[in-house]
VMD Tcl script that builds the backbone (N, CA, C; Angstrom):
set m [mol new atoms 270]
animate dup $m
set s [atomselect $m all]
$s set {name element resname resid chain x y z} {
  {N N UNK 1 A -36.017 -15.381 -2.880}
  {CA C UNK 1 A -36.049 -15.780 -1.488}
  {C C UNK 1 A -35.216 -14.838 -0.637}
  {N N UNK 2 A -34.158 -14.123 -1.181}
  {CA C UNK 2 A -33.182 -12.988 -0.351}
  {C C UNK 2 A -34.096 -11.974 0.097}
  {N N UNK 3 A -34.967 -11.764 -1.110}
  {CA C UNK 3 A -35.692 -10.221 -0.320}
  {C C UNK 3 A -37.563 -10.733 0.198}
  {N N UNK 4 A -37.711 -12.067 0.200}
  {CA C UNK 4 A -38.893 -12.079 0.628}
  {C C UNK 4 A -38.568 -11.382 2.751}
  {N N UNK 5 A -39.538 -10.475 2.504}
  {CA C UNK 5 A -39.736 -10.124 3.825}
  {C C UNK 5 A -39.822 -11.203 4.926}
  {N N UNK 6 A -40.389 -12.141 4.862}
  {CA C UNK 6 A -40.615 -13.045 6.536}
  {C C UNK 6 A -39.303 -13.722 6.178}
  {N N UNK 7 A -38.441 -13.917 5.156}
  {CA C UNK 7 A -37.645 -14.639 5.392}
  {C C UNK 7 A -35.959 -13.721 5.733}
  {N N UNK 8 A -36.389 -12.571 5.271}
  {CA C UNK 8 A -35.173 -11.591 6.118}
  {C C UNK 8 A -35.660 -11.534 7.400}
  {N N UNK 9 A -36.670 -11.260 8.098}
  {CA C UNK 9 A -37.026 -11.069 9.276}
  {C C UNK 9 A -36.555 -12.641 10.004}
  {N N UNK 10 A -37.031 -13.485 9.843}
  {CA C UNK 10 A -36.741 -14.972 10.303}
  {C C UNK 10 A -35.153 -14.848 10.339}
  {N N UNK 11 A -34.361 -14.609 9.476}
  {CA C UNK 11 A -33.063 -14.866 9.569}
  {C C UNK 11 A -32.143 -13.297 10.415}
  {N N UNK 12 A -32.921 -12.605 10.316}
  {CA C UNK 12 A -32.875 -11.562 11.563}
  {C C UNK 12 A -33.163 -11.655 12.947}
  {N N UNK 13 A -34.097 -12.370 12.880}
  {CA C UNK 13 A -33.738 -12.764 14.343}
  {C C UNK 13 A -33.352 -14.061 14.457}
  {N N UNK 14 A -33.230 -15.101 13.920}
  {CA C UNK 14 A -32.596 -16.271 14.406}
  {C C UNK 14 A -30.973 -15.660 14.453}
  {N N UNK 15 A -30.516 -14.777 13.512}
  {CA C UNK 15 A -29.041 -14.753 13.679}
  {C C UNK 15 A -28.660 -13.937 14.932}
  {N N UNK 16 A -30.053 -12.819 15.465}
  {CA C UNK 16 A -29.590 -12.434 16.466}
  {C C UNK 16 A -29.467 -12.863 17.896}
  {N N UNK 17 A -30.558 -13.533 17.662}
  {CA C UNK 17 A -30.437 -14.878 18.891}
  {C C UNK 17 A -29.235 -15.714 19.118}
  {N N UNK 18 A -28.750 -16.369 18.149}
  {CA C UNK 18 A -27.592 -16.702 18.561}
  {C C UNK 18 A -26.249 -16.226 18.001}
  {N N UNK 19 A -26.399 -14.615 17.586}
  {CA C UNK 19 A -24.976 -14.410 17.954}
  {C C UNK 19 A -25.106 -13.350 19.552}
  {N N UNK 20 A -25.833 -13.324 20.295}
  {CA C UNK 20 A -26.034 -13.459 21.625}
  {C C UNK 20 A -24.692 -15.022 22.221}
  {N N UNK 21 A -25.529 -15.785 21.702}
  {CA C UNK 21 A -24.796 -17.090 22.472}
  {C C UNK 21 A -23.289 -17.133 21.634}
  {N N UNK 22 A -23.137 -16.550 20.347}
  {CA C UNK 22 A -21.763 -16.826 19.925}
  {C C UNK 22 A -20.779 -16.005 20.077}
  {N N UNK 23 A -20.964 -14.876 21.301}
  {CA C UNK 23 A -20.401 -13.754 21.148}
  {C C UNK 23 A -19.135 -14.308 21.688}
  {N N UNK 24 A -18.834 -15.067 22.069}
  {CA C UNK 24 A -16.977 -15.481 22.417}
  {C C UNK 24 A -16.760 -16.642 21.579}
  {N N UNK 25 A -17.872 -17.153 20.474}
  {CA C UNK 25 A -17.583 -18.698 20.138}
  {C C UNK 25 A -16.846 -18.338 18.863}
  {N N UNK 26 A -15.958 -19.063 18.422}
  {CA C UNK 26 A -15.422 -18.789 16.938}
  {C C UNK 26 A -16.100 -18.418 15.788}
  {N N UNK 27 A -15.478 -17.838 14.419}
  {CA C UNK 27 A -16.111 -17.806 13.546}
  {C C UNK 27 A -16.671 -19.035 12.893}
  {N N UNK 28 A -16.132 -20.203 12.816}
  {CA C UNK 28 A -16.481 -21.224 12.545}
  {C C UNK 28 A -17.867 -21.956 12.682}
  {N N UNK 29 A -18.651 -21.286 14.104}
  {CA C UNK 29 A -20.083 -21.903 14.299}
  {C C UNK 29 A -20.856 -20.912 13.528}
  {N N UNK 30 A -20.525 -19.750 13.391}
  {CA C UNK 30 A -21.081 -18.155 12.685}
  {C C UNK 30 A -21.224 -19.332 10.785}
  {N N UNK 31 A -20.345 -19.164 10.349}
  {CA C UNK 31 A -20.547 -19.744 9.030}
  {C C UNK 31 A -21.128 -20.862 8.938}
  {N N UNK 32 A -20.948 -22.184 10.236}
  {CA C UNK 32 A -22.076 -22.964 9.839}
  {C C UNK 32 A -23.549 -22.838 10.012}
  {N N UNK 33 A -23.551 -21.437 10.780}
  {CA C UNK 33 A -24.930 -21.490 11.121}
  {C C UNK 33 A -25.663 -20.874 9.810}
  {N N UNK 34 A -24.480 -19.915 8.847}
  {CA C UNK 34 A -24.948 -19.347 7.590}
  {C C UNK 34 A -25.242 -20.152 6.909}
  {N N UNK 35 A -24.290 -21.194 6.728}
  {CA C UNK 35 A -24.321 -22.720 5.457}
  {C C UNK 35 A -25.424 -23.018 5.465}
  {N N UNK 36 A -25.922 -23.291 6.718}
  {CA C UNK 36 A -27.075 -24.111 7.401}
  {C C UNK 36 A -28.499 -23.230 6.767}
  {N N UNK 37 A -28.378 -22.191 7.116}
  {CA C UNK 37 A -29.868 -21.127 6.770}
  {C C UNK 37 A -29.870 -21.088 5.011}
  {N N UNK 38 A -28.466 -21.119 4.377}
  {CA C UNK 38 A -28.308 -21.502 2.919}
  {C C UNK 38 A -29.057 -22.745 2.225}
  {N N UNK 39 A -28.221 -23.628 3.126}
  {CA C UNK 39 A -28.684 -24.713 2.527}
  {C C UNK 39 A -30.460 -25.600 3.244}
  {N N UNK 40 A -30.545 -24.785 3.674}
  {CA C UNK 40 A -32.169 -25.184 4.119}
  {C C UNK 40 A -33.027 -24.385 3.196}
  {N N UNK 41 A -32.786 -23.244 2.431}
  {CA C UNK 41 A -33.707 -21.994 2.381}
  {C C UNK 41 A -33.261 -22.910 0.570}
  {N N UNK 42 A -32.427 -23.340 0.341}
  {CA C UNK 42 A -32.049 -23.786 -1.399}
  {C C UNK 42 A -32.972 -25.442 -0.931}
  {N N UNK 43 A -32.562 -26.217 -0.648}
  {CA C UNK 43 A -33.797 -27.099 -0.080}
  {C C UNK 43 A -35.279 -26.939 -0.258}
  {N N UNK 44 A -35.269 -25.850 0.546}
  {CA C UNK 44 A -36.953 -25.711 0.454}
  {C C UNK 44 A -37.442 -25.252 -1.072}
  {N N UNK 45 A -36.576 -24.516 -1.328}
  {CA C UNK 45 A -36.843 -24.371 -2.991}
  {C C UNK 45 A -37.236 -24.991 -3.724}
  {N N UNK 46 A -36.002 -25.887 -3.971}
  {CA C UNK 46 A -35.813 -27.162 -4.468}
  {C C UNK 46 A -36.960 -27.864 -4.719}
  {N N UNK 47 A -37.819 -28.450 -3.406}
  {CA C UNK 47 A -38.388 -29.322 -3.129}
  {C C UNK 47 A -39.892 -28.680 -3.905}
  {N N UNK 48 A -39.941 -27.236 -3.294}
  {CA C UNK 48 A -41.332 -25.894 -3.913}
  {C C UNK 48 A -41.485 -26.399 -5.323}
  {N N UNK 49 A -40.478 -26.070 -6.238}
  {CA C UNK 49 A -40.251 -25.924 -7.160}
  {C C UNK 49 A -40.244 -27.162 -7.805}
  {N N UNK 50 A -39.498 -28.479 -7.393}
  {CA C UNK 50 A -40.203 -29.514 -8.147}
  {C C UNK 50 A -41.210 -30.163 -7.944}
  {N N UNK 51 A -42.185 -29.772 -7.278}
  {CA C UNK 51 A -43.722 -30.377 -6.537}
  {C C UNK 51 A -44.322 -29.418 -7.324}
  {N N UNK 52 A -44.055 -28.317 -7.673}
  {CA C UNK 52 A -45.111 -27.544 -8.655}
  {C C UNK 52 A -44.627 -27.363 -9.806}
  {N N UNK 53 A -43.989 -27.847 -10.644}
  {CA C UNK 53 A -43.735 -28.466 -12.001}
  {C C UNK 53 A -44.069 -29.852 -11.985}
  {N N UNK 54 A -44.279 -30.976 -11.114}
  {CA C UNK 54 A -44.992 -31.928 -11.378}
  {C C UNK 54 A -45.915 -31.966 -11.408}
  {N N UNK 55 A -46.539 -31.368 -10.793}
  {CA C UNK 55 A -47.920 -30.888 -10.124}
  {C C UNK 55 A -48.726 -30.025 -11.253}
  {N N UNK 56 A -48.003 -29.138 -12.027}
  {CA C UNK 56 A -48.643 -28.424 -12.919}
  {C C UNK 56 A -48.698 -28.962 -13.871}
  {N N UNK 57 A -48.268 -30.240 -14.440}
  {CA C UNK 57 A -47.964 -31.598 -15.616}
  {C C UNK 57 A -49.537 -32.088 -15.390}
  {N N UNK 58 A -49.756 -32.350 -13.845}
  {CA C UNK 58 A -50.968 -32.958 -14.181}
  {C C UNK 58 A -52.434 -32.679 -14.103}
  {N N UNK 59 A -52.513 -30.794 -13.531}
  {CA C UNK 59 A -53.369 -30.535 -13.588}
  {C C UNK 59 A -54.242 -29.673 -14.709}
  {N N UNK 60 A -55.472 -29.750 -15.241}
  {CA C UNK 60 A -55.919 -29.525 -15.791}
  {C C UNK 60 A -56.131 -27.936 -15.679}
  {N N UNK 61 A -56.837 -27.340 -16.776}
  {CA C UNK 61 A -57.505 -25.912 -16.613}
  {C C UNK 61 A -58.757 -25.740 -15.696}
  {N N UNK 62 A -59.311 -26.882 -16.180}
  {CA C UNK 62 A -60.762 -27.040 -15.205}
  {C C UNK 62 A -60.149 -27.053 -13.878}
  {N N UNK 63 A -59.401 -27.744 -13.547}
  {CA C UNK 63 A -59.163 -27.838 -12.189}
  {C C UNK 63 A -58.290 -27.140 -11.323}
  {N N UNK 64 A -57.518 -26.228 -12.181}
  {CA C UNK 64 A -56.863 -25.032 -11.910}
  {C C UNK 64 A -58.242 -23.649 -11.527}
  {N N UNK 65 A -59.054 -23.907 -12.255}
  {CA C UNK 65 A -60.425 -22.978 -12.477}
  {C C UNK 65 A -60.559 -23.447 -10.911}
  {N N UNK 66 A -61.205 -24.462 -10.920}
  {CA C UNK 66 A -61.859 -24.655 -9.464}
  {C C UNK 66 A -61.045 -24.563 -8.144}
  {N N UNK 67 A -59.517 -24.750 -8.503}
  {CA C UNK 67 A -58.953 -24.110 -7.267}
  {C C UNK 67 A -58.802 -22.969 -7.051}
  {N N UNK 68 A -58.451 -22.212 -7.735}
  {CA C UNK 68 A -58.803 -20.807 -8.043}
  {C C UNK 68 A -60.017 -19.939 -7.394}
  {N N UNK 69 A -61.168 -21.095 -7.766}
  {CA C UNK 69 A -62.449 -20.031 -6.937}
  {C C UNK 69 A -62.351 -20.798 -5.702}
  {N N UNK 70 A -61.715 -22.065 -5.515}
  {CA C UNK 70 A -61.894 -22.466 -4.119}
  {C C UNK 70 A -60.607 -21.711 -3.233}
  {N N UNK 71 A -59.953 -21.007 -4.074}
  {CA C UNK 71 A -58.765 -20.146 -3.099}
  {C C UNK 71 A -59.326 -18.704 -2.912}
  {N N UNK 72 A -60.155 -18.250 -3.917}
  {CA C UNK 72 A -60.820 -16.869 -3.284}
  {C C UNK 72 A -61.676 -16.705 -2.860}
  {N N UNK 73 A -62.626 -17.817 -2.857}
  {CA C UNK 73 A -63.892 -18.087 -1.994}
  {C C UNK 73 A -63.344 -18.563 -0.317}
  {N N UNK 74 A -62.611 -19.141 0.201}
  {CA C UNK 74 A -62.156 -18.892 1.388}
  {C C UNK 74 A -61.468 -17.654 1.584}
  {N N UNK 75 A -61.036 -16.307 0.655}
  {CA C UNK 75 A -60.242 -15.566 1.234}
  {C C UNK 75 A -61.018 -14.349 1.140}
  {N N UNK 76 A -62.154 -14.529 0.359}
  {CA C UNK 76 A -62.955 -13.678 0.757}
  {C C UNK 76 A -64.373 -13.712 1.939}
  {N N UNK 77 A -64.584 -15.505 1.922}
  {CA C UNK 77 A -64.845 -15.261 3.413}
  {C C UNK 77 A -64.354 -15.101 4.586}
  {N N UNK 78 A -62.905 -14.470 4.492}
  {CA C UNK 78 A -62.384 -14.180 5.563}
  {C C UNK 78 A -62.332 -12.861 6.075}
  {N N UNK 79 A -62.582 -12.152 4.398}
  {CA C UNK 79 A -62.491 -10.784 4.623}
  {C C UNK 79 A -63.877 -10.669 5.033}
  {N N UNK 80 A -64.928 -11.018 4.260}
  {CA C UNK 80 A -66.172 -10.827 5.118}
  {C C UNK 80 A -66.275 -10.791 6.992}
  {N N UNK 81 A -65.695 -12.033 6.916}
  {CA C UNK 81 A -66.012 -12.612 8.656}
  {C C UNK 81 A -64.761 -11.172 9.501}
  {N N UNK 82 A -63.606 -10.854 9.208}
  {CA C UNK 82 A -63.212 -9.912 9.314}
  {C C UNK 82 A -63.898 -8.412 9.696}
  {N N UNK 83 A -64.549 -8.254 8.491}
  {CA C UNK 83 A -66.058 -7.167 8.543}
  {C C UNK 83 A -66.592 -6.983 9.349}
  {N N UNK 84 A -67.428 -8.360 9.408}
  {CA C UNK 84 A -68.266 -8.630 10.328}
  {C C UNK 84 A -68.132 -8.102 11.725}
  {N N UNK 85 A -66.928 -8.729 11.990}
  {CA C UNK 85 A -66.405 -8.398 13.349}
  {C C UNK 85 A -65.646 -7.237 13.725}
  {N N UNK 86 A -65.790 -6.738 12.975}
  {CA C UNK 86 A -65.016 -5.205 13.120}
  {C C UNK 86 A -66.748 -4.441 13.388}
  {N N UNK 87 A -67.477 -4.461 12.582}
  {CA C UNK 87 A -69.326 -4.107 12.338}
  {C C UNK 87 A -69.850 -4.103 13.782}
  {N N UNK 88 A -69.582 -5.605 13.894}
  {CA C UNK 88 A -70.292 -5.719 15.971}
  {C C UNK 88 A -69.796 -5.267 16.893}
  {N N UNK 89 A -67.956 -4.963 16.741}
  {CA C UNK 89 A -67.495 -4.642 18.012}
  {C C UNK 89 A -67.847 -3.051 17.893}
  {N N UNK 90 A -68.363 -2.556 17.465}
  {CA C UNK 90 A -68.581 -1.208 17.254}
  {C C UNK 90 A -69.509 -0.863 17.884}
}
mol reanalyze $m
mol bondsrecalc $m
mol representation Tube
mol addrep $m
């Protein structure tokens, strides 16, 4: 989670946003605002991580199969429709 990209960027600019507003405020709001991005970002983990170990208890192969083509069958009609529209505006 340290080096996923949107989540350095997210915490790049939320920290720059408000150390704008904390530039005379103590260090004290600076570290809770760190605690805070800590303990939300271990949270979300948390929560990721035990919803898909329960989750993987009860699903089958078959049905891992079929999400599978139902996750690249929408992502490749996107790349199509993508195509498409790159094709017409031309």
């Amino acid at each position: 989670a340290l080096f996923n990209p949107a989540t350095l960027a997210a915490c790049v600019g939320i920290c720059t946003g408000v150390a704008a507003e904390l530039r005379t405020a103590a260090t004290e709001q600076s570290r809770l605002l760190v605690l805070g991005i800590f303990l939300g970002s271990a949270a979300w983990w948390l929560i990721l991580s035990h919803t898909a170990h329960a989750l993987g208890r009860r699903l089958t192969q078959k049905t891992l199969r079929r999400i599978d083509l139902g996750a690249g069958s929408i992502i490749a009609a996107f790349g199509l429709w993508q195509l498409a529209r790159l094709a017409l505006s031309r």
